[in-house]
C-alpha positions as CSV (number, residue, x, y, z in Angstrom):
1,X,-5.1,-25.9,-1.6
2,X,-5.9,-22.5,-3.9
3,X,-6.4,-19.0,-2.5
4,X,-6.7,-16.3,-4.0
5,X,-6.1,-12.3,-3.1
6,X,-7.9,-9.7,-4.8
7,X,-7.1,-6.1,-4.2
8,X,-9.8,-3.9,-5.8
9,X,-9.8,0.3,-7.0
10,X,-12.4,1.8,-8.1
11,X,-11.5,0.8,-11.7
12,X,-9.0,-2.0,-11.7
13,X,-9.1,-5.4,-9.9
14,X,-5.6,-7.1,-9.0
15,X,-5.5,-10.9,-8.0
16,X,-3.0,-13.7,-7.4
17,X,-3.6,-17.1,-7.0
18,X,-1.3,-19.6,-4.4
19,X,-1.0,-22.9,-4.0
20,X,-0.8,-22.7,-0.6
21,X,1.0,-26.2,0.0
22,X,4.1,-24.9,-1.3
23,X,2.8,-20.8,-1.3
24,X,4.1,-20.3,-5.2
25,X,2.0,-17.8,-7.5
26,X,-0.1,-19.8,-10.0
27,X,-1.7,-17.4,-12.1
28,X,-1.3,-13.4,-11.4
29,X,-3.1,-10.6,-13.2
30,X,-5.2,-7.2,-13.2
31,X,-8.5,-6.1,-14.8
32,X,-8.1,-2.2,-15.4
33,X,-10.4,0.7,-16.3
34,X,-13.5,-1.1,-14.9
35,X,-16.5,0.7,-16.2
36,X,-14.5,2.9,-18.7
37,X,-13.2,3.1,-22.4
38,X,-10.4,0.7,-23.0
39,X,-10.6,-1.7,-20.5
40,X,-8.7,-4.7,-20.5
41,X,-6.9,-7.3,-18.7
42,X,-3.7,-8.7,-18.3
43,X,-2.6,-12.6,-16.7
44,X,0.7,-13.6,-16.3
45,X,0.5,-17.4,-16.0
46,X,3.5,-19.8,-17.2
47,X,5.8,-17.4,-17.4
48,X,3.4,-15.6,-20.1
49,X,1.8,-12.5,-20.1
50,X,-1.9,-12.6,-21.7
51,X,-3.6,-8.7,-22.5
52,X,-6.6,-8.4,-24.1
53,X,-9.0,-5.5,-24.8
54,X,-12.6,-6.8,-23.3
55,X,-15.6,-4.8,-22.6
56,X,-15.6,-4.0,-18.5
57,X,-18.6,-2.1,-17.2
58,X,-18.6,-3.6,-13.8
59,X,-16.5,-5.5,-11.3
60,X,-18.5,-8.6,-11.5
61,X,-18.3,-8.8,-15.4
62,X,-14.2,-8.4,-14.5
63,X,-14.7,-11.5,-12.0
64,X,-16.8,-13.1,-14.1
65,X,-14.3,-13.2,-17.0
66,X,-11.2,-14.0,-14.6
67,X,-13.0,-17.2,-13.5
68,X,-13.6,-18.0,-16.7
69,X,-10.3,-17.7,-18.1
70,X,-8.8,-20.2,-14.8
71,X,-11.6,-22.6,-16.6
72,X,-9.8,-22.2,-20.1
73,X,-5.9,-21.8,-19.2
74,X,-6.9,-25.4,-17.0
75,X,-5.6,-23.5,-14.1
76,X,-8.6,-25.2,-12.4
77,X,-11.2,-27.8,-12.9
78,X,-13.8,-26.5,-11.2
79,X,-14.8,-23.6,-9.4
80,X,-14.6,-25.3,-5.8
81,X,-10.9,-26.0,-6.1
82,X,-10.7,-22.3,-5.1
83,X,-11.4,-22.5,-1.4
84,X,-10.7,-19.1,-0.1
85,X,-10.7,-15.5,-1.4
86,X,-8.9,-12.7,0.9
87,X,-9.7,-9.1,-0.1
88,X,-7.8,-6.2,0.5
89,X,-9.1,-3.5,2.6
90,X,-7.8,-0.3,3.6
91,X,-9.7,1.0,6.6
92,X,-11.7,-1.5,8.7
93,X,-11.3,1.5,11.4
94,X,-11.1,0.9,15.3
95,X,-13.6,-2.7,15.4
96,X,-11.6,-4.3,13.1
97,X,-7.8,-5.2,15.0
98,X,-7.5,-8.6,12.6
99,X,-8.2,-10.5,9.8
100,X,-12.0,-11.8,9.6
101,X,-14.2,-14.4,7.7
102,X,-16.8,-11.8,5.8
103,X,-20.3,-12.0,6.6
104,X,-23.3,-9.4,5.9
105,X,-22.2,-7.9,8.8
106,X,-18.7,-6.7,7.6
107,X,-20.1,-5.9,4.6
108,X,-22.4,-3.0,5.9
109,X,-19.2,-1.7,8.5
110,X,-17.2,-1.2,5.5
111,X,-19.8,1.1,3.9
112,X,-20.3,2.5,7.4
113,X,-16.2,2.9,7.5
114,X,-16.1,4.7,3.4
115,X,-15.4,8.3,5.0
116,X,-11.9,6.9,5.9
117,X,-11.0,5.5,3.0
118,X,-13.1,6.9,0.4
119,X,-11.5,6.1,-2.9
120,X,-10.8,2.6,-1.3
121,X,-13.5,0.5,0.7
122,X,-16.4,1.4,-1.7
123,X,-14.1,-0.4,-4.6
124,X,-13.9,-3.2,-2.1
125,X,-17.0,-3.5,-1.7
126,X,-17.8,-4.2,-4.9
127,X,-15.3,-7.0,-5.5
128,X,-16.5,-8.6,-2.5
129,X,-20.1,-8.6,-3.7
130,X,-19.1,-9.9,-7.3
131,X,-16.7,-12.5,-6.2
132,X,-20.0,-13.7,-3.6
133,X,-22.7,-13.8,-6.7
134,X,-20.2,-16.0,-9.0
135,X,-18.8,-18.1,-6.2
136,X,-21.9,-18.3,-3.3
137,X,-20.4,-21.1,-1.2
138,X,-16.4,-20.1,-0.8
139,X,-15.5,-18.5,2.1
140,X,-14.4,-14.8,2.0
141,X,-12.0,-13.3,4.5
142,X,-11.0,-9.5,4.9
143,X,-7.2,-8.2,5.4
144,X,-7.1,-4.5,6.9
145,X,-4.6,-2.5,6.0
146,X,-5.1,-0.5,9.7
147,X,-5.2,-3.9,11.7
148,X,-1.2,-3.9,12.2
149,X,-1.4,-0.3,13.4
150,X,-3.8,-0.9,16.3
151,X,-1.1,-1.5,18.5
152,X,-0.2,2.5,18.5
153,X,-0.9,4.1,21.8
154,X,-3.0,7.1,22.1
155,X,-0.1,9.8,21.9
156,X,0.5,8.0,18.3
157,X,-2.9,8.0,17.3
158,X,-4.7,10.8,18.7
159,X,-4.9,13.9,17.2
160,X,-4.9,17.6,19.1
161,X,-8.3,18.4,18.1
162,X,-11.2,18.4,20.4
163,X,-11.1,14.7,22.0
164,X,-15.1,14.5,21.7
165,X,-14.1,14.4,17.9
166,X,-12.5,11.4,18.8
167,X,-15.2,10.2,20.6
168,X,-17.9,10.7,18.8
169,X,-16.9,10.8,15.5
170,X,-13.9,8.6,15.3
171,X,-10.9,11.2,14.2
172,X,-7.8,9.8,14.8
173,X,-5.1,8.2,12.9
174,X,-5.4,4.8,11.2
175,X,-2.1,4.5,8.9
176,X,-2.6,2.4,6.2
177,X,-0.7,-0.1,4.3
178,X,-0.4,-2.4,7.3
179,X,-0.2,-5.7,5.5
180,X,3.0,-4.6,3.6
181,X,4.7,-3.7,7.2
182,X,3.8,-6.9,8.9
183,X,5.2,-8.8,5.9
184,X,8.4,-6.3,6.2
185,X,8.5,-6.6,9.9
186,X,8.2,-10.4,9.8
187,X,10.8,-11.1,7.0
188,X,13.6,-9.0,7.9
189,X,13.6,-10.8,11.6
190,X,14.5,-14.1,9.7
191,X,16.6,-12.3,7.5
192,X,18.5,-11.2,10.8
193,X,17.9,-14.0,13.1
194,X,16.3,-11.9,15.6
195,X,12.6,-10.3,16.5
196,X,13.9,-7.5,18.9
197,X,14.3,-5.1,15.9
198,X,13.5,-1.4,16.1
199,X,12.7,-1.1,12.1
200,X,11.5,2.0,10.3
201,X,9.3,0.5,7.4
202,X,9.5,2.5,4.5
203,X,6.3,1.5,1.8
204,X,6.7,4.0,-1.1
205,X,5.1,3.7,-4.1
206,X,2.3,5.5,-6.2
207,X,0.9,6.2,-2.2
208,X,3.8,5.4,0.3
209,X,3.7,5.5,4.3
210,X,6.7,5.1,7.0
211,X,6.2,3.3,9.7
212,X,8.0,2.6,13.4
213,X,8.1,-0.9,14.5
214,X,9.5,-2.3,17.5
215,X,9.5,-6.2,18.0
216,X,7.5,-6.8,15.1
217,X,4.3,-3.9,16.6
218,X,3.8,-0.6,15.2
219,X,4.7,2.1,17.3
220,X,4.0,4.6,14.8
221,X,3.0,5.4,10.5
222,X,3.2,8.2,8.5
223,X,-0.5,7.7,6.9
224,X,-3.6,9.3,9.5
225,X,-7.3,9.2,9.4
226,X,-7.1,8.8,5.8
227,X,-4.3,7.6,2.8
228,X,-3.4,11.2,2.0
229,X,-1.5,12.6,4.9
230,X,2.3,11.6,5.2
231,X,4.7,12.0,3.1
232,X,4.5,13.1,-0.4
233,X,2.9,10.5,-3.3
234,X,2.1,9.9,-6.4
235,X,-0.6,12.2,-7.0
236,X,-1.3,12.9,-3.1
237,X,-0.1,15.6,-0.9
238,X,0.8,14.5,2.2
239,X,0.4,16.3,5.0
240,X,-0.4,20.2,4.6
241,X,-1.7,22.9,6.4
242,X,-5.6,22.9,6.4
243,X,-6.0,26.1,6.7
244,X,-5.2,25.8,2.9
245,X,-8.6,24.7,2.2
246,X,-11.0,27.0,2.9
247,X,-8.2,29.5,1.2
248,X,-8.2,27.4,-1.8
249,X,-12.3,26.9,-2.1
250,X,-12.5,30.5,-2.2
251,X,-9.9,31.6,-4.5
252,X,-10.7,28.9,-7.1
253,X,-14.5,29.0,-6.1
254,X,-14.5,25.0,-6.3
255,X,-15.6,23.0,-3.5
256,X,-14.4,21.4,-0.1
257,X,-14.4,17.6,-2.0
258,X,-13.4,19.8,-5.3
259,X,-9.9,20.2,-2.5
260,X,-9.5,17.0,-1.5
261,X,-9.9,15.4,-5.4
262,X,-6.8,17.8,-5.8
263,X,-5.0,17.1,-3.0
264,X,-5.5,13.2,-3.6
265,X,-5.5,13.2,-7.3
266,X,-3.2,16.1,-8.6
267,X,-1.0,16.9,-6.0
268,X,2.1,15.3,-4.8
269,X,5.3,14.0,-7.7
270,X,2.0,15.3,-10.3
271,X,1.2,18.8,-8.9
272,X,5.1,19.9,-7.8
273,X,6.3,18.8,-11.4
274,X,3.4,19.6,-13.2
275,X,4.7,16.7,-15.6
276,X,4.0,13.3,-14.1
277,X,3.2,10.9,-11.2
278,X,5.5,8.0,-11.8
279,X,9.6,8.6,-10.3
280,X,10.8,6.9,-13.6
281,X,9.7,9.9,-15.2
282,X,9.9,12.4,-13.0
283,X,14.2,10.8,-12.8
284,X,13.7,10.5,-16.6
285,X,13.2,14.3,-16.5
286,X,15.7,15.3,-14.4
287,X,18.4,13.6,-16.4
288,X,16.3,16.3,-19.5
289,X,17.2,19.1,-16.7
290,X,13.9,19.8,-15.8
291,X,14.0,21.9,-13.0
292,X,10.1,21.5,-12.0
293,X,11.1,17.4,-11.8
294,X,14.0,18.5,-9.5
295,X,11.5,20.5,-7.3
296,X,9.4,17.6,-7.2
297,X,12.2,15.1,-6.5
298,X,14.1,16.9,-3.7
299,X,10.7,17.5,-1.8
300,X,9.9,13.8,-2.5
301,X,12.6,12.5,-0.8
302,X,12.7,15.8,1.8
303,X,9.5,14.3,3.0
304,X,10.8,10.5,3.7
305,X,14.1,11.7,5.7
306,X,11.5,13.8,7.7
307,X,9.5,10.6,9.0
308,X,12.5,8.5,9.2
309,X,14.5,10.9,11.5
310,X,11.4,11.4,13.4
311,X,10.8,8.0,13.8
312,X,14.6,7.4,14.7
313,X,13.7,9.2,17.6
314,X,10.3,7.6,18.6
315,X,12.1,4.3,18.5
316,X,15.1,5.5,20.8
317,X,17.1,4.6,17.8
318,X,17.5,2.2,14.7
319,X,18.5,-1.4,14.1
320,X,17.2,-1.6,10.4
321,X,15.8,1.0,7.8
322,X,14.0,-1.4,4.9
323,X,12.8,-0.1,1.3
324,X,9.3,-1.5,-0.2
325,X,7.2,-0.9,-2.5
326,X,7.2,0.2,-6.4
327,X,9.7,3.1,-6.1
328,X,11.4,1.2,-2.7
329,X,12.3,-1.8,-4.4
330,X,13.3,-0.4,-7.8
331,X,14.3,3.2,-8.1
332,X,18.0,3.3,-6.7
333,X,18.4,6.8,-7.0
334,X,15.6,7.7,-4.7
335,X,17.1,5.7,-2.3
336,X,20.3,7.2,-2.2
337,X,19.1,10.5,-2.0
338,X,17.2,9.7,0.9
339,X,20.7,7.7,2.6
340,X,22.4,10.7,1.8
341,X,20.0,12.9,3.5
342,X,20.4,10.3,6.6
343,X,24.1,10.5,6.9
344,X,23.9,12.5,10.0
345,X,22.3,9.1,11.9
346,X,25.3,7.5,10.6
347,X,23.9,5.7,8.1
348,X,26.3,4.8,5.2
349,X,25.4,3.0,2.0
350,X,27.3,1.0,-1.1
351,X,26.8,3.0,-4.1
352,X,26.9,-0.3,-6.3
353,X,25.1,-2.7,-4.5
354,X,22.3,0.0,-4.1
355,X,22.0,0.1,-8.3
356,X,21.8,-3.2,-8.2
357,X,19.3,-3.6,-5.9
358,X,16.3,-4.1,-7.6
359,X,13.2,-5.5,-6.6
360,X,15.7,-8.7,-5.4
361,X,15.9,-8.7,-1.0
362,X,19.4,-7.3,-0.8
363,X,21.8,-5.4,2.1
364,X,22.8,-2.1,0.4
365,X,24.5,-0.5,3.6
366,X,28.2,-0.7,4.3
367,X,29.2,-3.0,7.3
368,X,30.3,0.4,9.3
369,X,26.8,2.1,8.8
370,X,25.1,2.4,12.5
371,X,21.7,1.5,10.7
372,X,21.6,-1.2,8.5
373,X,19.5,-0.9,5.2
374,X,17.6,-3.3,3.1
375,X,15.6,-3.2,0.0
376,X,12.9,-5.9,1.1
377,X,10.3,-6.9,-1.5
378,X,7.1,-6.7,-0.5
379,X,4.1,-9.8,-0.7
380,X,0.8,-8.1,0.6
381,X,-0.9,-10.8,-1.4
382,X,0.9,-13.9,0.0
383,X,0.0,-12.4,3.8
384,X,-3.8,-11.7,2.2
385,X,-3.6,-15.9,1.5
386,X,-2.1,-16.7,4.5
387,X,-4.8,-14.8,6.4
388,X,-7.4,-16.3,4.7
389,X,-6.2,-19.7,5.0
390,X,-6.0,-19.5,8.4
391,X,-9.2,-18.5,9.1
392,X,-11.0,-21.0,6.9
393,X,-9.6,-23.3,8.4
């Protein structure tokens, strides 16, 4: 049986397709700059990678194409051999606690939901409706990113603002990311043999969360009403003061959204460096003695240690600290700044097996550390095709 996940940006469109007998990848790949000037896409199928420059001006000319190339590659026969498609989506808000089959109605909540996810759930919108027009009779399931983190209680998630905010308006915390967790949660309790775990989740990446799980639930994340607050990211800020904005609108006479572009687009590893929004350079740079990379670095990590001692707390303590994610599965010397931050929890690391840690599930704590720590790979898209199967069945 094929599934497929799709995760879908604004401008780019990720997929991966199983074979869900036996769960292996068949055919990977992502279409990029949708609907701007050197588009292209990229398979990976056979242990080949496949780029090639293609004219993109929507995301159903993207799907369009990708089903057309499973025709030519002979990854499939026939359209109906796919029989699910799970789709990626950030915010599905307070209604939406699980995975569901899509149906008109789940379309118009997730335009209803756009405020808390606004550079998200409009994009996954879209795929939705272009994978629907080129394949009308498979069934279409949504994965929310906020469904693991409905099981916060109301001290987690509420906010000290006026509580007819909350109310009327729903303001209060969401998190986000919640797929990767639950996959963390889930494989580092067979890892260990055991589902009583207090784990602190760290996802970081371009965007990055922490979150506080005990027995597999979510006691607590580091991401609120929207993806920007937490810790620092890519190009996000994280949490700030808001007092900042009106501040900022009138000194740079620029708008409220003009702020939150910023703030999501030029802020975080990008703004404090001023040089770039991927760690490999910003580590790159400090190796040039950049000091401005530094900066950026040190409050990077600063940032992580704050949610993971606070969490340490929430949780009454800590069996396991796990690493996901694009920098939390390859970038070694992020982690050890942050286990060397953590040494006051008692939390003691091997140098070596930390630098060789990457992107491979490995223990990189010593056996006397009072927390263990893993670097777990994460598989957002396997749990998106495990969903999906499920519920078509």
């Amino acid at each position: 049986m094929k599934i497929m996940s799709v995760n879908a940006g604004s401008s780019s469109l990720k997929f991966t397709l199983f074979e869900m007998n036996t769960k292996e990848v068949i055919i990977s790949g992502v279409f990029e700059r949708i609907g701007i000037m050197g588009s292209k896409y990229t398979l990976k199928y056979q242990g080949e990678k496949i780029t090639q420059e293609v004219d993109l001006e929507d995301h159903e000319k993207a799907v369009e194409i990708l089903l057309d190339k499973l025709l030519a590659l002979g990854v499939v026969r026939s359209f109906s051999e796919i029989e699910g498609v799970g789709h990626r989506i950030v915010s599905g808000g307070e209604k939406y606690t699980k995975s569901v089959l899509i149906d008109d109605q789940v379309i118009q909540d997730l335009i209803a939901l756009k405020d808390f996810a606004p550079l998200h759930n409009p994009a996954h919108v879209k795929a939705i409706v272009a994978f629907q027009r080129v394949l009308p009779d498979t069934p279409m399931v949504a994965v929310f990113d906020t469904a693991f983190h409905q099981t916060m209680d109301e001290v987690s998630y509420l906010y000290p603002v006026p509580y007819e905010w909350y109310q009327k308006y729903g303001v209060r915390k969401y998190g986000a990311h919640g797929t990767s967790h639950r996959y963390i949660a889930r494989k580092i309790s067979e890892v260990l043999g055991r589902e009583d775990l207090r784990l602190i989740s760290c996802h970081i990446g371009n965007g990055g969360s922490i979150t506080a799980i005990r027995d597999g639930k979510c006691v607590d994340t580091s991401m609120g009403f929207t993806p920007l607050a937490g810790i620092m990211m890519g190009t996000r800020s994280g949490d700030i003061d808001s007092s900042m904005i009106p501040y900022v609108m009138d000194k740079c006479e620029i708008t409220a959204q003009e702020v939150i572009d910023a703030l999501n687009k030029k802020s975080g590893l990008l703004g404090l460096s001023q040089y770039s929004s991927d760690m490999r350079d910003i580590i790159d740079g400090m190796a040039e003695h950049k000091e401005n990379c530094l900066r950026a670095f040190e409050k990077y990590t600063q940032t992580i240690v704050n949610y993971v001692s606070q969490y340490y707390v929430r949780l009454g303590g800590c069996d396991v600290i796990c690493f996901t994610a694009g920098v939390g599965e390859n970038s070694a010397p992020t982690r050890a700044k942050v286990l060397e931050k953590l040494a006051p929890l008692g939390v003691k690391f091997d140098p070596l097996k930390n630098k060789e840690a990457v992107g491979v599930l490995a223990k990189i704590s010593t056996d006397d550390s009072k927390i263990q720590v893993y670097v777990v790979p994460t598989d957002e898209e396997l749990m998106i095709a495990e969903d999906t199967l499920s519920l078509i069945r």
